[in-house]
PyMOL Python script that loads the backbone (N, CA, C, O; Angstrom):
from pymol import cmd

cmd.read_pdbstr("""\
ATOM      1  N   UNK A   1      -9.620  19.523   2.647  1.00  0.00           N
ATOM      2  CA  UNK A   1     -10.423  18.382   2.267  1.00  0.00           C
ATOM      3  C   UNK A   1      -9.515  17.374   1.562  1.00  0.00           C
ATOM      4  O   UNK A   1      -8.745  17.715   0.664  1.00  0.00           O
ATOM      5  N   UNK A   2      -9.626  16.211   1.971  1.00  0.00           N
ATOM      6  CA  UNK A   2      -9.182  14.712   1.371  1.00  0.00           C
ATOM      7  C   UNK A   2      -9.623  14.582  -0.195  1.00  0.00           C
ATOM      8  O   UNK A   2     -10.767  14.808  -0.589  1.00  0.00           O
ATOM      9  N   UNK A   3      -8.689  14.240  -0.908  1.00  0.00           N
ATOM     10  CA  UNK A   3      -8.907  13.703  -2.203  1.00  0.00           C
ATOM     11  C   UNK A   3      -9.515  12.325  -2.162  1.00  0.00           C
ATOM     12  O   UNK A   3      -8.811  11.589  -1.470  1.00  0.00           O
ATOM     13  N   UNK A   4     -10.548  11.726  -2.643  1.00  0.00           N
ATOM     14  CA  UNK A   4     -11.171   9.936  -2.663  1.00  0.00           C
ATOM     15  C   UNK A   4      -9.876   9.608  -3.239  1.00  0.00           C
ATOM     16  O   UNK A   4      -9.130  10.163  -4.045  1.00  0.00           O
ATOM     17  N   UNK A   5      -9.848   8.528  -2.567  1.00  0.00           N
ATOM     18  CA  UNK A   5      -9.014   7.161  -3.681  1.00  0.00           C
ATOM     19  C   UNK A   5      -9.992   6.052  -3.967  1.00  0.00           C
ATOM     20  O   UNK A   5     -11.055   5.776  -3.411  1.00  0.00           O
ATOM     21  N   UNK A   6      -9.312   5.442  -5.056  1.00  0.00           N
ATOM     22  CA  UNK A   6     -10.209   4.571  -5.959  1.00  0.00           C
ATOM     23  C   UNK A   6      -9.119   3.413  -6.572  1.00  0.00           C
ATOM     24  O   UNK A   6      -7.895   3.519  -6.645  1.00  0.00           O
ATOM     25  N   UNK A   7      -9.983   2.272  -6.987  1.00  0.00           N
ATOM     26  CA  UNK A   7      -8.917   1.483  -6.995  1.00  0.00           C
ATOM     27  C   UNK A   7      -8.223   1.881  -8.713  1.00  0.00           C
ATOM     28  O   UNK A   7      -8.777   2.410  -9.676  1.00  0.00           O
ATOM     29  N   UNK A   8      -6.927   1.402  -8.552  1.00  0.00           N
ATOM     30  CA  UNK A   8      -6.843   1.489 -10.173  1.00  0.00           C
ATOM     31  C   UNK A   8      -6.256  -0.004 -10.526  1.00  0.00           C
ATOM     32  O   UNK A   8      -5.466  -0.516  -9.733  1.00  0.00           O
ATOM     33  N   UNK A   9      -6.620  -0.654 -11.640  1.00  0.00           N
ATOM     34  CA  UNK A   9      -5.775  -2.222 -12.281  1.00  0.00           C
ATOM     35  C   UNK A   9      -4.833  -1.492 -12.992  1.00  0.00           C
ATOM     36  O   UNK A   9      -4.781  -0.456 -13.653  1.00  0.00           O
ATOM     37  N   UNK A  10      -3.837  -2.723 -12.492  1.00  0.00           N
ATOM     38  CA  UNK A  10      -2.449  -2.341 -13.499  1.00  0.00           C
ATOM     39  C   UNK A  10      -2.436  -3.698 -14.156  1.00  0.00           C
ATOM     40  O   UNK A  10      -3.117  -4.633 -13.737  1.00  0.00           O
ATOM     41  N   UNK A  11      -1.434  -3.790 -15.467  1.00  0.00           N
ATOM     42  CA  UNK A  11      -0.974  -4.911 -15.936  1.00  0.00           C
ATOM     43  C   UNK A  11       0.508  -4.391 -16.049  1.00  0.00           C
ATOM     44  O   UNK A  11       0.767  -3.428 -16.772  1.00  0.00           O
ATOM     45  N   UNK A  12       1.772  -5.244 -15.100  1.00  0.00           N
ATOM     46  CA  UNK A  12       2.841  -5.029 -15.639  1.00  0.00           C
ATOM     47  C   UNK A  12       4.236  -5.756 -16.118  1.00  0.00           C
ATOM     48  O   UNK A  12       4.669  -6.735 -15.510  1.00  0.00           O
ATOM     49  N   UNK A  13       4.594  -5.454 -16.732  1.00  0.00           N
ATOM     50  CA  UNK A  13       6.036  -6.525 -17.763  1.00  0.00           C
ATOM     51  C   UNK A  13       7.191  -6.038 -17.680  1.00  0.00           C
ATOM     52  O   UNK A  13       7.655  -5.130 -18.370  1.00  0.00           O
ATOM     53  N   UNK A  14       7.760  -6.690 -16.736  1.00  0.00           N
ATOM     54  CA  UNK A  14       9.335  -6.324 -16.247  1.00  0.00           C
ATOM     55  C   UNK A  14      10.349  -6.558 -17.187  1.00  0.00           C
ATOM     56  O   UNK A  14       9.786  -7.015 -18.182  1.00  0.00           O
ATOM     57  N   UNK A  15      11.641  -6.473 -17.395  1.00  0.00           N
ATOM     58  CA  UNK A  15      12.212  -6.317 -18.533  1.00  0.00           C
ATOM     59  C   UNK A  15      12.834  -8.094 -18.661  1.00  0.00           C
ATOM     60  O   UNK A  15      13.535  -8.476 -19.598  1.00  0.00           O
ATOM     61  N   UNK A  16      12.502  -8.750 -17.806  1.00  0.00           N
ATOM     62  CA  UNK A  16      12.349 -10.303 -18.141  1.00  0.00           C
ATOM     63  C   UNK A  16      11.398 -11.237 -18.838  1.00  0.00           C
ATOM     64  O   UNK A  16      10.543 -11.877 -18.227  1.00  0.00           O
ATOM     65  N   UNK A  17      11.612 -11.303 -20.391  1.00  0.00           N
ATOM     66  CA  UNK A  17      10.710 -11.759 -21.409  1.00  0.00           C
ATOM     67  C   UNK A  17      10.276 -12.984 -20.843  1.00  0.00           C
ATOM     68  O   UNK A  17       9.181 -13.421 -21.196  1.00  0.00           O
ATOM     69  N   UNK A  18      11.031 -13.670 -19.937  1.00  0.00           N
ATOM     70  CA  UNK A  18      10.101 -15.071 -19.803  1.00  0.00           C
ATOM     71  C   UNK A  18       8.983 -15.060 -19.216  1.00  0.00           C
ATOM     72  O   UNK A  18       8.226 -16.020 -19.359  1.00  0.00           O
ATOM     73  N   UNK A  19       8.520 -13.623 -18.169  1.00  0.00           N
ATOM     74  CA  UNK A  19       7.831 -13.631 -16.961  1.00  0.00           C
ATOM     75  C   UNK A  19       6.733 -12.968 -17.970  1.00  0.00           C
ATOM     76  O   UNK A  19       6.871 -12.224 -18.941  1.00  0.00           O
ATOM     77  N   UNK A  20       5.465 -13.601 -17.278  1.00  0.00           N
ATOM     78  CA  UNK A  20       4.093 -12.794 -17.875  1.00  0.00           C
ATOM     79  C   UNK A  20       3.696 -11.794 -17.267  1.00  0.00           C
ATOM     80  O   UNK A  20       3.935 -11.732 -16.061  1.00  0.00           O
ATOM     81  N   UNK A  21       2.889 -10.587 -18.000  1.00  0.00           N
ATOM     82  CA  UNK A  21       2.326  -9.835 -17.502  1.00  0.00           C
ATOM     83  C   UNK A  21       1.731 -10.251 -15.979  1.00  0.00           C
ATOM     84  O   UNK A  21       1.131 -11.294 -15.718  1.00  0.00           O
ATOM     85  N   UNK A  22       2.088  -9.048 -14.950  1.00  0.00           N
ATOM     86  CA  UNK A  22       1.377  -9.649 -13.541  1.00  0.00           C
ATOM     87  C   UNK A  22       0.337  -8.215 -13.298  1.00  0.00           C
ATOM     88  O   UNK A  22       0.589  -7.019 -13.148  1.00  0.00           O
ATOM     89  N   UNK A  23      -0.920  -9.009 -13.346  1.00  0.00           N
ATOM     90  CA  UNK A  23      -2.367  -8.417 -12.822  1.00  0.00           C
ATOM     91  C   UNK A  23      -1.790  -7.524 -11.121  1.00  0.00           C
ATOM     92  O   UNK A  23      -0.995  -8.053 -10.344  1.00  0.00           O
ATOM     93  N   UNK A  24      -2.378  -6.256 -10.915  1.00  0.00           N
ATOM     94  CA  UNK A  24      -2.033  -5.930  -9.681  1.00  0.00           C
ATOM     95  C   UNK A  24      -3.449  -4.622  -9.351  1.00  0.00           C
ATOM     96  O   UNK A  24      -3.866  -4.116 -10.393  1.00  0.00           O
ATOM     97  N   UNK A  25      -3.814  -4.351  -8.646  1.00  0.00           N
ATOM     98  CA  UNK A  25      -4.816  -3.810  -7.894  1.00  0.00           C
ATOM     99  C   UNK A  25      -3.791  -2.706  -6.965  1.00  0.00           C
ATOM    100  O   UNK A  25      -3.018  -3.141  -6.111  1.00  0.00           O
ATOM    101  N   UNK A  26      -3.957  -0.828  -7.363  1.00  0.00           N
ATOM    102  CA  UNK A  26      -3.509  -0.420  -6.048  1.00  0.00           C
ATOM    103  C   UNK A  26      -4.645   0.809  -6.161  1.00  0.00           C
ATOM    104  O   UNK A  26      -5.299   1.144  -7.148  1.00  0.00           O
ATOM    105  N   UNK A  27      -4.649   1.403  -4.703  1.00  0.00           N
ATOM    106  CA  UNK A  27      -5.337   2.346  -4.579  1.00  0.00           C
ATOM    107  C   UNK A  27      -4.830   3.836  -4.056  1.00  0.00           C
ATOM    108  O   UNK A  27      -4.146   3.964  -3.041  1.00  0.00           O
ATOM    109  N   UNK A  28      -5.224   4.856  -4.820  1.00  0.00           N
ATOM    110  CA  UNK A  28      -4.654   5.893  -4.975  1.00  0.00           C
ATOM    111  C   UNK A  28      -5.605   6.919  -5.742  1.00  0.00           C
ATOM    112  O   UNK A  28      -6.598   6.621  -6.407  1.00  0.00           O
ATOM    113  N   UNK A  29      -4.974   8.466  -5.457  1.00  0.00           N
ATOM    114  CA  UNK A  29      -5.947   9.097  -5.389  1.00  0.00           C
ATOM    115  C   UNK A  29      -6.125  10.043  -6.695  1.00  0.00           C
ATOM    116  O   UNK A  29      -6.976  10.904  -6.913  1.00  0.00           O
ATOM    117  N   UNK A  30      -4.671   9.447  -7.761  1.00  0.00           N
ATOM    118  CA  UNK A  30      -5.458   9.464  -9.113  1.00  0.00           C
ATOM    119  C   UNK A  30      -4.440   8.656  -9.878  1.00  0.00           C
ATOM    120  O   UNK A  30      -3.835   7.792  -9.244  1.00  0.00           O
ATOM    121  N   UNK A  31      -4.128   8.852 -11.375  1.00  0.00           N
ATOM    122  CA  UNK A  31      -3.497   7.930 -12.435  1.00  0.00           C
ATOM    123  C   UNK A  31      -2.179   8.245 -12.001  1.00  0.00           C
ATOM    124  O   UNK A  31      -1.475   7.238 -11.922  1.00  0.00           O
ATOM    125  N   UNK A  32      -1.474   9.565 -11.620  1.00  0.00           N
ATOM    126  CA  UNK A  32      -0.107   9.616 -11.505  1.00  0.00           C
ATOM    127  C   UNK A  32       0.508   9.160 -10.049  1.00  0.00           C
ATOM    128  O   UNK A  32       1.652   8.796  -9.777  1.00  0.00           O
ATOM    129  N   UNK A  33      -0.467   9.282  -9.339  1.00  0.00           N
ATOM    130  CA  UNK A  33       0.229   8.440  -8.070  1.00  0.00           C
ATOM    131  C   UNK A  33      -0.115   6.960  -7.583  1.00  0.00           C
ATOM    132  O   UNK A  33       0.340   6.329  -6.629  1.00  0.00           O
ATOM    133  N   UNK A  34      -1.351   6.500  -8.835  1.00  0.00           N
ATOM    134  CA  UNK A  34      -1.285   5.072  -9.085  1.00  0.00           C
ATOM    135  C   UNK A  34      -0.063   4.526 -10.066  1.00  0.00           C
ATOM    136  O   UNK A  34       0.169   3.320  -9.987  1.00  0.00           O
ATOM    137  N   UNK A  35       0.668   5.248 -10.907  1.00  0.00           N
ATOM    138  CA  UNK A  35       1.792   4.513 -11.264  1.00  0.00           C
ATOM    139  C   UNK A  35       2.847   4.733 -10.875  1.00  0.00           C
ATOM    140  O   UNK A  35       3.818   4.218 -11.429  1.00  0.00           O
ATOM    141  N   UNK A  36       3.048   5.956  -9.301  1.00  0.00           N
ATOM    142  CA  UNK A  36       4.070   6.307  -8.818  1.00  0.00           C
ATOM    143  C   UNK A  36       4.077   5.171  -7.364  1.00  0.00           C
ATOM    144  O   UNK A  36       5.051   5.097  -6.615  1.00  0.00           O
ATOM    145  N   UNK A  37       2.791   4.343  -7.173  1.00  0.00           N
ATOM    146  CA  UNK A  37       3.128   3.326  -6.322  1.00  0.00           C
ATOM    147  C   UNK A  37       3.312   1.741  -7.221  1.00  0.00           C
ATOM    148  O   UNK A  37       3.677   0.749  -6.590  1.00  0.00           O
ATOM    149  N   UNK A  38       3.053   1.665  -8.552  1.00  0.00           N
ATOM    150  CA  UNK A  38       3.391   0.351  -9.258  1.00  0.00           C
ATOM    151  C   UNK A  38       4.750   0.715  -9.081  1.00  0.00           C
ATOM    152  O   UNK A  38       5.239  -0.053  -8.253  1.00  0.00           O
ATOM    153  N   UNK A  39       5.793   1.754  -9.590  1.00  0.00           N
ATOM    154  CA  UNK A  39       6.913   1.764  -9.995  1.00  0.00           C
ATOM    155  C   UNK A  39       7.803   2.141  -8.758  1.00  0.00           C
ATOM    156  O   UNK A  39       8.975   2.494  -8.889  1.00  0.00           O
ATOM    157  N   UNK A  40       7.084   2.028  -7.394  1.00  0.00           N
ATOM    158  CA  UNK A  40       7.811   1.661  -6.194  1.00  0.00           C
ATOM    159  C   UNK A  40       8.181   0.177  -5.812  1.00  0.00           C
ATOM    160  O   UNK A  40       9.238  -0.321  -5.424  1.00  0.00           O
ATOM    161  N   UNK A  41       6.641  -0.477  -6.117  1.00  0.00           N
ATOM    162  CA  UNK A  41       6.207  -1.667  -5.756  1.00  0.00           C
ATOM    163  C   UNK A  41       7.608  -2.495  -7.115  1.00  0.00           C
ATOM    164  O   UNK A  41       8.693  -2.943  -6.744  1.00  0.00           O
ATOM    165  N   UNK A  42       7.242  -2.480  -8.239  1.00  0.00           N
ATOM    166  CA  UNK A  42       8.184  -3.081  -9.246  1.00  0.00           C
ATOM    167  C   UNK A  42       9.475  -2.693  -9.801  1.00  0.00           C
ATOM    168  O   UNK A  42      10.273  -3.379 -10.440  1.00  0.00           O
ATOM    169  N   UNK A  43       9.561  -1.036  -9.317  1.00  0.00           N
ATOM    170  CA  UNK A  43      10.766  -0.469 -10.106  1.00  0.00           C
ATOM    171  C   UNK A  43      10.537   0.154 -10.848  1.00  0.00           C
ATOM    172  O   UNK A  43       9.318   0.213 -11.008  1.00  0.00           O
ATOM    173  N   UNK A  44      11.485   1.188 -11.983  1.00  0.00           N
ATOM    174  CA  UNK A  44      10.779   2.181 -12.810  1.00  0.00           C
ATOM    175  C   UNK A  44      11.626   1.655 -13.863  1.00  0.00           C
ATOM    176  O   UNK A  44      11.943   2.602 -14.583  1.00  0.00           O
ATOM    177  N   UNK A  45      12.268   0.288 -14.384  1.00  0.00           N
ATOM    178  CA  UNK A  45      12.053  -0.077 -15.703  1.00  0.00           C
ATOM    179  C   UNK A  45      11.401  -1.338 -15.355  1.00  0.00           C
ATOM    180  O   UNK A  45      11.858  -2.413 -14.967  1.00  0.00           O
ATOM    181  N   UNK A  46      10.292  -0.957 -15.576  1.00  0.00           N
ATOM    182  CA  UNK A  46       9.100  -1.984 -16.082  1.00  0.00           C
ATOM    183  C   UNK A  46       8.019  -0.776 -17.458  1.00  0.00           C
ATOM    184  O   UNK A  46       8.139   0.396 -17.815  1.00  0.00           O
ATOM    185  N   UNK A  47       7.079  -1.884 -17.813  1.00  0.00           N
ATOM    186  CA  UNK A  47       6.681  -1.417 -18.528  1.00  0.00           C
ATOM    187  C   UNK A  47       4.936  -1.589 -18.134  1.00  0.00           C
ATOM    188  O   UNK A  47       4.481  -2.731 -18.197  1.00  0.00           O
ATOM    189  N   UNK A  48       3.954  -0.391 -17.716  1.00  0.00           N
ATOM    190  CA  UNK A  48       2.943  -1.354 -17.220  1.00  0.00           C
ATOM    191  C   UNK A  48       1.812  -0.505 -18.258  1.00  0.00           C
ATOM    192  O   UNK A  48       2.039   0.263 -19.192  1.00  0.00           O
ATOM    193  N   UNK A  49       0.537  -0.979 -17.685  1.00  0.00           N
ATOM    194  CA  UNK A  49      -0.796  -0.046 -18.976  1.00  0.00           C
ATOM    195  C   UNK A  49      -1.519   0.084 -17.329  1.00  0.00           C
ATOM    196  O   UNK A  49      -1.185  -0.778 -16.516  1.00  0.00           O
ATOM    197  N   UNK A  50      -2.334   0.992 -16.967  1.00  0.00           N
ATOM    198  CA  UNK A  50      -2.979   1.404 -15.408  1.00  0.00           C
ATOM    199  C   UNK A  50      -4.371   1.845 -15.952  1.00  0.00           C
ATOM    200  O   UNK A  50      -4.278   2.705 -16.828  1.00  0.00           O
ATOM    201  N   UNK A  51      -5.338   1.552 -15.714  1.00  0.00           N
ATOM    202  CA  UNK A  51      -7.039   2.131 -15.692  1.00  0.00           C
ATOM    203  C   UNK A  51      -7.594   2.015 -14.516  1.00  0.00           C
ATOM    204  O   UNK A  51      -7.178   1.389 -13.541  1.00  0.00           O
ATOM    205  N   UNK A  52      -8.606   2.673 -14.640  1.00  0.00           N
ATOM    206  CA  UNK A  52      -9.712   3.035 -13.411  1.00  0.00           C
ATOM    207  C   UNK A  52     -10.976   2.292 -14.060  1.00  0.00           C
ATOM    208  O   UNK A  52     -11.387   2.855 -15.075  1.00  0.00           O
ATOM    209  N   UNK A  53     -11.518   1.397 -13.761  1.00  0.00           N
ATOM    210  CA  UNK A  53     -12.278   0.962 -13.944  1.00  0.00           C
ATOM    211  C   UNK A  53     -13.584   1.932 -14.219  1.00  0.00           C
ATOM    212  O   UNK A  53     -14.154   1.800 -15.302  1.00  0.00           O
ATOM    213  N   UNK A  54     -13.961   2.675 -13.494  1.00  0.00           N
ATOM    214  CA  UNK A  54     -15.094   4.121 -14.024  1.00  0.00           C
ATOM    215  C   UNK A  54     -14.672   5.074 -14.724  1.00  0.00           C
ATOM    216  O   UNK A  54     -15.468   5.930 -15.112  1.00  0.00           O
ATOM    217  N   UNK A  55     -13.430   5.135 -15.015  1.00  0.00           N
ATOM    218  CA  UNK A  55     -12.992   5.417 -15.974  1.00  0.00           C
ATOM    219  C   UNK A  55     -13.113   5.025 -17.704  1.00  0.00           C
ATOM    220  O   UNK A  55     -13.291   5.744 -18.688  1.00  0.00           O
ATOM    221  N   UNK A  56     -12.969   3.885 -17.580  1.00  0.00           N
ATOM    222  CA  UNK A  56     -12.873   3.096 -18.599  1.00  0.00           C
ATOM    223  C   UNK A  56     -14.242   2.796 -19.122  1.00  0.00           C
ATOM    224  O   UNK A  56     -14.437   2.609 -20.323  1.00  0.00           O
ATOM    225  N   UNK A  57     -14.989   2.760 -18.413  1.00  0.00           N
ATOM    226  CA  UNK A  57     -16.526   2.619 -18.865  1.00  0.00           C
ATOM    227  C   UNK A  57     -17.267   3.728 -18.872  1.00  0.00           C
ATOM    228  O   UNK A  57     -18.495   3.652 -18.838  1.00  0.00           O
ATOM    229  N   UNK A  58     -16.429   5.237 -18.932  1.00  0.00           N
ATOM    230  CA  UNK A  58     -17.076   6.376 -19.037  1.00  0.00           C
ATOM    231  C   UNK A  58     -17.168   6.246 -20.359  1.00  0.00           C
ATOM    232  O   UNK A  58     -16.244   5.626 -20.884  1.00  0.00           O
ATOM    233  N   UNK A  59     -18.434   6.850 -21.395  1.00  0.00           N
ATOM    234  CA  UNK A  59     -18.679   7.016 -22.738  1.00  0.00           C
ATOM    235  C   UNK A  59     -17.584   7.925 -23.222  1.00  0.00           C
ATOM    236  O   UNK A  59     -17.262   8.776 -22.392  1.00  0.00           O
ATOM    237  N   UNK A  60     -16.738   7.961 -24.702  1.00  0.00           N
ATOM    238  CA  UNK A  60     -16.168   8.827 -24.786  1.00  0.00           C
ATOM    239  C   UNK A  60     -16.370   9.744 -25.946  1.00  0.00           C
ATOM    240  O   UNK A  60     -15.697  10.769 -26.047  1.00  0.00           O
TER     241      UNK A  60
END
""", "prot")
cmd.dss("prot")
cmd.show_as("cartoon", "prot")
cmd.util.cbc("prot")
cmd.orient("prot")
């Protein structure tokens, strides 16, 4: 059986202070292989924060 994927938001800040945080949308089938495709997509020195939106609005 298939694992769901779901989307996850990233915010991320490359090690160039002039550049702003860049908003990014990927989908994946949980938190560690949603930041194992940001840090394909940008590289692995960046610095990013990643949520799941139903996540984030689960009560805690």
């Amino acid at each position: 059986m298939t694992e769901m994927t779901r989307d996850y938001q990233a915010i991320v800040w490359t090690k160039d202070s002039e550049k702003p945080g860049q908003r990014v949308t990927v989908r994946a089938r949980n938190l560690d292989e949603a930041r194992k495709l940001v840090e394909e997509q940008f590289g692995k020195e960046i610095t990013c924060s990643i949520w799941n939106e139903e996540d984030a609005n689960r009560t805690r």
